[in-house]
VOMAR-240696 format. One record per residue: z, y, x of N, C-alpha, C in turn. Coordinates in steps of 0.05 Angstrom, whole numbers, plus 32768, in hexadecimal, padded with zeros to 4 digits. Atoms other than C-alpha are relative to their C-alpha. Example, Ala and Ser with C-alpha at 12.3 -4.5 7.8 and 13.67 -1.06 7.14 Angstrom:
REM residues 2
80007FE88012809C7FA680F6800080188012 7FFF7FE87FF0808F7FEB8111800E80167FF1 
END
This chain:
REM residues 283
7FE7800F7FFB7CBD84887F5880007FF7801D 7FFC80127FDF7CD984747FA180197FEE7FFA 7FED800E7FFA7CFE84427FB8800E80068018 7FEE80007FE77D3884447FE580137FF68002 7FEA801580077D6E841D800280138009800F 7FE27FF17FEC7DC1843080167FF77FEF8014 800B801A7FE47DBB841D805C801F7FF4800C 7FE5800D7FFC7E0584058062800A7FE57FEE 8001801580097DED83CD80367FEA7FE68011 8005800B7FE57DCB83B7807580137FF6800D 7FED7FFD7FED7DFB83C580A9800B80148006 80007FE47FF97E2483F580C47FFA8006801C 800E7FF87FE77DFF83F681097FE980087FF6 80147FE880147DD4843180EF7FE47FF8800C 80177FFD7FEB7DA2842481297FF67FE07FF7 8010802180087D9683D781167FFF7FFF7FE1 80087FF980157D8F83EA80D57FE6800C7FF7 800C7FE980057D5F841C80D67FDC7FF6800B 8018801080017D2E83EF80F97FF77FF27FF0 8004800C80187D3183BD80C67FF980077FF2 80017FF780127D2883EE80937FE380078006 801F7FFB7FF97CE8840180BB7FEF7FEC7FFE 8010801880037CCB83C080BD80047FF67FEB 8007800680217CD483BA807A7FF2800B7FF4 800F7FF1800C7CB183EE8065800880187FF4 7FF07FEF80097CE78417804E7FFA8023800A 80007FE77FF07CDF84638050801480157FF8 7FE47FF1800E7D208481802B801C7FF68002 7FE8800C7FF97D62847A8039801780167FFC 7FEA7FF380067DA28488801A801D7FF5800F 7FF5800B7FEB7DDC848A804A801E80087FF0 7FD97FFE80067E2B847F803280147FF9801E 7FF780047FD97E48845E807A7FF97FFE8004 801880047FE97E31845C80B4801180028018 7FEC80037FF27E5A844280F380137FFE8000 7FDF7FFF80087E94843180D3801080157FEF 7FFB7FE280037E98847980BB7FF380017FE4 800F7FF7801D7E8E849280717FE4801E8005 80147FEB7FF37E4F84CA807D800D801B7FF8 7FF87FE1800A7E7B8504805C801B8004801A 7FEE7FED7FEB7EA984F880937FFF7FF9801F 800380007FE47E7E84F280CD7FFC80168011 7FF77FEA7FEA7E828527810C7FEA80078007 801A7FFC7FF97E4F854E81277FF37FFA8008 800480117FEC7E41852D815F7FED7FE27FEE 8010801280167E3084F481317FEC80017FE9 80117FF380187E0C851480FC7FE8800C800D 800C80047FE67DE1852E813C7FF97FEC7FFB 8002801A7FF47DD484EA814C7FF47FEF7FE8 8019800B801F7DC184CF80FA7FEF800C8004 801A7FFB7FFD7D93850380FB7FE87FFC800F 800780037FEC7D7284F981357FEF7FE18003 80058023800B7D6884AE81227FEC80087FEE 80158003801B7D5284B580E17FE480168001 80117FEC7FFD7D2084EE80F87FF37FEB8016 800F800C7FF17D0784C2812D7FF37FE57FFA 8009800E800C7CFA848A80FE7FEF800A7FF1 80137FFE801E7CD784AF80CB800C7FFE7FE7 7FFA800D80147D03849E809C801080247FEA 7FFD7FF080107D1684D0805A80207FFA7FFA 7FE37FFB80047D6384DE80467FFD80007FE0 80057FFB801E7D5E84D47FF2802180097FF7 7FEE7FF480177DA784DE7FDF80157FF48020 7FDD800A7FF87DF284E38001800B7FF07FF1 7FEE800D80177E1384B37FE4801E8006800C 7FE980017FF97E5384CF7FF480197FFB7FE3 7FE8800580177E9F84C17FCE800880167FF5 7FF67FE4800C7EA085087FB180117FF97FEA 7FF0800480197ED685057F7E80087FE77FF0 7FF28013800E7EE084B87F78802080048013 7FE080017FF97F2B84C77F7E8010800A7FEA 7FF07FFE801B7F6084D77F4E8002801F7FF5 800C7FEC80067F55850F7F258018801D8006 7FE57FED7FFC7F9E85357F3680097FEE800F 7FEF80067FE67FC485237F72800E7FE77FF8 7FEA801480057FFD84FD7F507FF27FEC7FEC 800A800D80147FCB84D97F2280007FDA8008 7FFE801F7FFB7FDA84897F1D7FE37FF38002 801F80177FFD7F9A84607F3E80007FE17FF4 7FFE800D80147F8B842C7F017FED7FEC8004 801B80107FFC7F4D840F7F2480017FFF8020 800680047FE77F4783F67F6E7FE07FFC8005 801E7FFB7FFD7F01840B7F887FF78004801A 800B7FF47FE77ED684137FC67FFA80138008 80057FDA7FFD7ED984557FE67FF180008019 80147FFF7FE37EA98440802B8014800D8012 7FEF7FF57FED7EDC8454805E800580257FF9 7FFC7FEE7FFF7EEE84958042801B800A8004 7FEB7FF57FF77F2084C4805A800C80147FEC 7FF77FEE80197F4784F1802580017FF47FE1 8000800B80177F5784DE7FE7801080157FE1 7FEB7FEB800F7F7A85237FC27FE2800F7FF9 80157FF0800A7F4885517F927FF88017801F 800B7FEC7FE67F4D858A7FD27FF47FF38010 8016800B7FE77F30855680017FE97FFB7FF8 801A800A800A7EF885427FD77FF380187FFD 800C7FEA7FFA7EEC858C7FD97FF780088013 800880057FE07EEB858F801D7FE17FF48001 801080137FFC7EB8855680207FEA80147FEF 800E7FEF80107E8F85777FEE7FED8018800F 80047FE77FF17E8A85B880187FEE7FF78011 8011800C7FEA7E75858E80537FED7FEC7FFA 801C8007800A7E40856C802B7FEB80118003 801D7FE5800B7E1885AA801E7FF17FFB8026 800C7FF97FE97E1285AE806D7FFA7FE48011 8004801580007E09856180727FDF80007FF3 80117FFC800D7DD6856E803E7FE3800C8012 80157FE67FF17DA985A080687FF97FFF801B 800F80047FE47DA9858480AA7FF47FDB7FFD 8008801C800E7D95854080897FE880007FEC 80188001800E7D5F8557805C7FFA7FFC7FEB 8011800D80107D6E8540801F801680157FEB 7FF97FF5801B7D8385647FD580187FF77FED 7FEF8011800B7DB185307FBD80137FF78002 7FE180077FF87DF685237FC280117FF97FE7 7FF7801180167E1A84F07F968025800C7FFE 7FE97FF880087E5885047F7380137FE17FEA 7FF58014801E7E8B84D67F42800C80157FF0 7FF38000801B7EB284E87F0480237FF48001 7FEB80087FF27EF884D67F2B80067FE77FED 7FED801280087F2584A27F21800C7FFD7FE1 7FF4800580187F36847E7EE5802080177FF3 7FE47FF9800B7F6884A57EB7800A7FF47FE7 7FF8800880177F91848E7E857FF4800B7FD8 80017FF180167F8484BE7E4A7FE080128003 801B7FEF7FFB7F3484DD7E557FFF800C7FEA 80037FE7800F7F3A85027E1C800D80188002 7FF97FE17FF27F6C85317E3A7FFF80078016 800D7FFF7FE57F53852A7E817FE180127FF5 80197FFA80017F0C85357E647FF3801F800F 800D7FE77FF97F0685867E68800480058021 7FF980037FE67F2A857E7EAB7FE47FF28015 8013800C7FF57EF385517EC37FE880157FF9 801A7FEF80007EB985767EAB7FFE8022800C 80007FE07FF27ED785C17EC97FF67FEF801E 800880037FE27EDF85997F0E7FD47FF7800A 801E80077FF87E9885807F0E7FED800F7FFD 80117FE180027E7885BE7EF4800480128017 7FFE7FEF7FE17E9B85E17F2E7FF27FF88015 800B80087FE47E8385B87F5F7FDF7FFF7FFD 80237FFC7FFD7E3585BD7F40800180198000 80007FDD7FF17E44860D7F467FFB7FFE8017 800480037FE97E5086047F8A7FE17FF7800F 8017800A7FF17E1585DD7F9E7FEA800E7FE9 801A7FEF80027DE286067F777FFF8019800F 800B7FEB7FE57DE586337FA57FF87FFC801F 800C801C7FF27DCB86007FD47FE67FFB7FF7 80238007800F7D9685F57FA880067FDE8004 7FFD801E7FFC7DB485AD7FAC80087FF07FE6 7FFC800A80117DC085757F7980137FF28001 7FE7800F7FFD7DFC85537F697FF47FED7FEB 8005801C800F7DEE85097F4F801E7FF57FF5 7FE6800C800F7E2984EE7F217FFA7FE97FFF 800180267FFB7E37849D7F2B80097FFA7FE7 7FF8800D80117E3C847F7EEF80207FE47FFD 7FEE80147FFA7E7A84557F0F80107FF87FF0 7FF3800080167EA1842B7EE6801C7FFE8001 7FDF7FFE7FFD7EE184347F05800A801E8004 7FF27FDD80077EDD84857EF77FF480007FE4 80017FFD80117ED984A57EBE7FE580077FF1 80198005800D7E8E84AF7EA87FF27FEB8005 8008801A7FFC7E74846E7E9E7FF77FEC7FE3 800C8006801C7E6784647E577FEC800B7FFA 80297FE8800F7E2084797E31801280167FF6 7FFB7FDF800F7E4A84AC7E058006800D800E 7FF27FE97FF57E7284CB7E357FDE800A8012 800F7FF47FEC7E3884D27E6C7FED80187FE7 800A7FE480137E1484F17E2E800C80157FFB 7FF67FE780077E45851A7E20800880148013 7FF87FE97FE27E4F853B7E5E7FED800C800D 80157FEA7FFB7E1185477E6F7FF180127FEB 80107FED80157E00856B7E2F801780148006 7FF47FF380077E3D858F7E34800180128026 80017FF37FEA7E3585A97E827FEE80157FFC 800A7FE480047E1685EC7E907FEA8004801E 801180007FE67DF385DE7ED57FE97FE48002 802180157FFF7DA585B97EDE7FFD7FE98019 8004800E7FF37DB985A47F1B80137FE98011 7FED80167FFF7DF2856F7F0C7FEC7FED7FEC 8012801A800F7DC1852D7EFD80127FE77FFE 7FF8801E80047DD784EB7EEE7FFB7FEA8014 800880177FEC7DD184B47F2A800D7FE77FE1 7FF9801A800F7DCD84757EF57FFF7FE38010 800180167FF87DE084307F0880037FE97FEF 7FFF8012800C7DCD84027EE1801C7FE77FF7 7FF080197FF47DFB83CB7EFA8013800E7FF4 7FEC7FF7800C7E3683F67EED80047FFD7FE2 80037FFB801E7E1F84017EA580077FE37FF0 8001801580087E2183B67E9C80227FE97FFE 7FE080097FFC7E6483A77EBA801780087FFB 7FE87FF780157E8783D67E8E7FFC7FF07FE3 8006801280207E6283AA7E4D7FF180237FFC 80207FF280067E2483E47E4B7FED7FE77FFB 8014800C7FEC7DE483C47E3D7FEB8015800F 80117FF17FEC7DBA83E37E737FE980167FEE 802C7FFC80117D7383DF7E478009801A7FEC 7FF17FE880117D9B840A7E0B8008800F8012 80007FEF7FFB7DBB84367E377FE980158011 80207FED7FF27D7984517E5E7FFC800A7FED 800A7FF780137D5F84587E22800A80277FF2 7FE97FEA80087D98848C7E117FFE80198014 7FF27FF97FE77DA584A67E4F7FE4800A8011 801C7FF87FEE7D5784AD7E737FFF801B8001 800B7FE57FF87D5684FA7E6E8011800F8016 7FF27FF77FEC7D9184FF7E9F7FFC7FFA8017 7FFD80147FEA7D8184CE7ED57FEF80188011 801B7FF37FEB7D6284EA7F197FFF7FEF8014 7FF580107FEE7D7784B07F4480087FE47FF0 7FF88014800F7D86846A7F39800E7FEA8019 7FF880137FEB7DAC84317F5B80007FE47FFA 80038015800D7D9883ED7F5480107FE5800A 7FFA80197FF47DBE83A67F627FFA7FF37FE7 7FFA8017801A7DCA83707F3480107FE88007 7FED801880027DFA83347F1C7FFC7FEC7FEF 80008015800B7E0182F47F0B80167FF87FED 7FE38001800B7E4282DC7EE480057FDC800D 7FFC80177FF37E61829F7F1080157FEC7FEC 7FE9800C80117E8C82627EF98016800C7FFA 7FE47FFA80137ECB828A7EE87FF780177FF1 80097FEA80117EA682BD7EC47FF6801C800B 7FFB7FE87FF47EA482EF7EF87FE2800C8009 80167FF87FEF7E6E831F7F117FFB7FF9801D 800880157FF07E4983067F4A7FE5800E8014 801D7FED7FFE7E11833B7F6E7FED7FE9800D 8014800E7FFA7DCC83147F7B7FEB80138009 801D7FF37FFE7D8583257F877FFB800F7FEB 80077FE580117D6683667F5F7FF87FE87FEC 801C801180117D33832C7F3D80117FF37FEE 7FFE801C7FFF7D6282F47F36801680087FE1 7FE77FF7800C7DA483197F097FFD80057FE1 80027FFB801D7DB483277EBA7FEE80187FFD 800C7FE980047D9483697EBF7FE67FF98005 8016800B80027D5283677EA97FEB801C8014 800B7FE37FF47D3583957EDF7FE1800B7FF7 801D7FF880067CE9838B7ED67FF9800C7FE7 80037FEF80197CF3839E7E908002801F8008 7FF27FE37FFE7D1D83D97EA57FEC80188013 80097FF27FF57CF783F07EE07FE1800D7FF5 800F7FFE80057CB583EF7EB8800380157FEC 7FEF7FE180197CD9841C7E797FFB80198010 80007FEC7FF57CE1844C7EB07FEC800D8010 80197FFA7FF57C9A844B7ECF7FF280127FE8 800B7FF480187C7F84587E878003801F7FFE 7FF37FE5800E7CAC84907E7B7FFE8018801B 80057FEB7FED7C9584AE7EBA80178002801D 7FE77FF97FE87CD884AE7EE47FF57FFD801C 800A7FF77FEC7CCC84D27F1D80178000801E 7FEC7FFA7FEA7D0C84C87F3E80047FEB8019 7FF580127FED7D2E84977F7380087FE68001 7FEA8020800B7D4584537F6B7FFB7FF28019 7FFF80057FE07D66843A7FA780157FE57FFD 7FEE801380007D8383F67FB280167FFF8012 7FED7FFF7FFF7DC683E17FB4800A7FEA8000 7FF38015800B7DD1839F7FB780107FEC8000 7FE3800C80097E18838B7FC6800C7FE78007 8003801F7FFF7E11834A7FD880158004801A 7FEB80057FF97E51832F7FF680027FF18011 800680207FE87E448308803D80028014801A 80007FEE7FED7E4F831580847FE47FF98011 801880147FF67E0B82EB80937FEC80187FFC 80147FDE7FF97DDA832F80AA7FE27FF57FF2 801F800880067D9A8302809C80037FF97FD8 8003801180227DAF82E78050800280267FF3 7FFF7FE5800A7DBD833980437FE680097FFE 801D80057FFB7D79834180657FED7FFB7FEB 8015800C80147D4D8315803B800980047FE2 7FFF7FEA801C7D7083317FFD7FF9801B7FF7 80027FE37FFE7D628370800F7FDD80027FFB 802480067FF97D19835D801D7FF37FF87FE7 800D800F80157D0D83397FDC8009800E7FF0 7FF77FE480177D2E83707FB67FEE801B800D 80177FEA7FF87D0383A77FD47FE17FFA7FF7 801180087FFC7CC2837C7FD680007FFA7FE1 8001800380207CD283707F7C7FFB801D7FFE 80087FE380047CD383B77F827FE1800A7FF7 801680047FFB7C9983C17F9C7FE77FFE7FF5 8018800B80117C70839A7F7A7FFE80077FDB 7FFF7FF5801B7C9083AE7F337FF2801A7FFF 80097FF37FFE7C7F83EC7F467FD4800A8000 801E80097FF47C3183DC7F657FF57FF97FE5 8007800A801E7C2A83B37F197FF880197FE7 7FF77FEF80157C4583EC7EF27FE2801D8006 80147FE87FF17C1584227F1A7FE87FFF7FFF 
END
């Protein structure tokens, strides 16, 4: 198991980031923005210039987290959920194709196998969307096996795979090895999943994981905190997943809502460093 962390939950000054991440100890890094810029729709010139960084740090590329397909699943389709798309540009099924395309070659001068996909935009009716959703996503793991690349599915809960059944059911019913599951706990929790039951369910799909966690504040509302501190019982969870061997990724994510660089910082630090040590215990 590695750890790794989005580095746009830093900052988006890629370069003061990247130190930090070094002097932390960090050696994986999954990149969504970077300069203001979503990474699926940065320029050569710039993409040059990530690499070049992250190659001169040392540092490993574990997953694109790009917005592949959080968008509405047909053009004219009514958006039912307001969501964060990281400064992305396009928002029509053909542009997310686009993006897609220019993943593979994002993918390859970056080094890394992994490129995160969604399950688009809420629809009203998923039972007659459904086959619709599962041709487009099968198409797009065609495509990238011939790449020899992996498409990670977000469990997000403002698209449409995001329940235990459905994610089960989709991945039993797909036809390609190399559409995996990116699970996020957190998500799973803030649709009313519990986490601990769904792993349970769900562990033979995962290859990737994304960790935050929440609190519930005086009006009831979710609330992101420290990995340690939140309802999600991580040390349980992360230890389930040591047992069982998981060999994959789990990269923090943790959300936390401030413009104060040092309080992000020492969250970041004390959520890596629980890692860590759960890990170091477990081993």
């Amino acid at each position: 198991m590695e750890i790794s962390i989005i580095t746009d939950e830093v900052s988006q000054n890629f370069e003061y980031t990247l130190d930090f991440l070094a002097k932390l100890g960090v050696k994986n890094i999954e990149l969504r923005s970077i300069w203001g810029k979503n990474v699926a729709n940065l320029n050569k010139e710039e993409l040059l210039k990530l690499s070049d960084l992250i190659e001169e740090k040392g540092l490993r590329v574990s997953a694109l987290a790009t917005p592949i397909f959080k968008c509405p699943l047909f053009d004219d389709s009514p958006i039912l959920i307001d969501t964060d798309k990281f400064f992305v540009k396009g928002d029509t099924y053909n542009e997310h194709m686009r993006m897609l395309r220019f993943s593979f070659k994002l993918a390859k001068v970056l080094k890394t196998n992994r490129i995160r996909v969604f399950s688009f935009l809420k629809v009203n009716n998923i039972k007659g969307a459904w086959q619709e959703i599962v041709n487009r996503l099968q198409h797009a793991a065609f495509l990238a096996s011939k790449y020899n690349l992996f498409l990670i599915l977000e469990n997000e809960h403002t698209c449409n795979i995001c329940d235990t059944n459905l994610i089960l059911k989709f991945f039993r019913s797909i036809n390609y090895t190399n559409m995996k599951l990116l699970w996020d706990p957190c998500n799973s929790l803030i649709f009313g999943n519990n986490p601990i039951e769904e792993y349970r369910k769900i562990k033979k799909y995962i290859c990737y994981v994304h960790i935050k966690n929440v609190v519930l504040d005086d009006n009831n509302s979710y609330k992101y905190t420290k990995i340690s501190d939140g309802i999600i019982d991580y040390k349980t969870l992360i230890c389930k997943m040591i047992r069982d061997n998981y060999k994959g990724c789990i990269s923090l994510e943790p959300h936390i809502k401030t413009t104060e660089l040092k309080v992000k910082e020492n969250i970041i630090k004390d959520s890596f460093t629980f890692l860590k040590k759960l890990m170091k215990d477990e081993g």
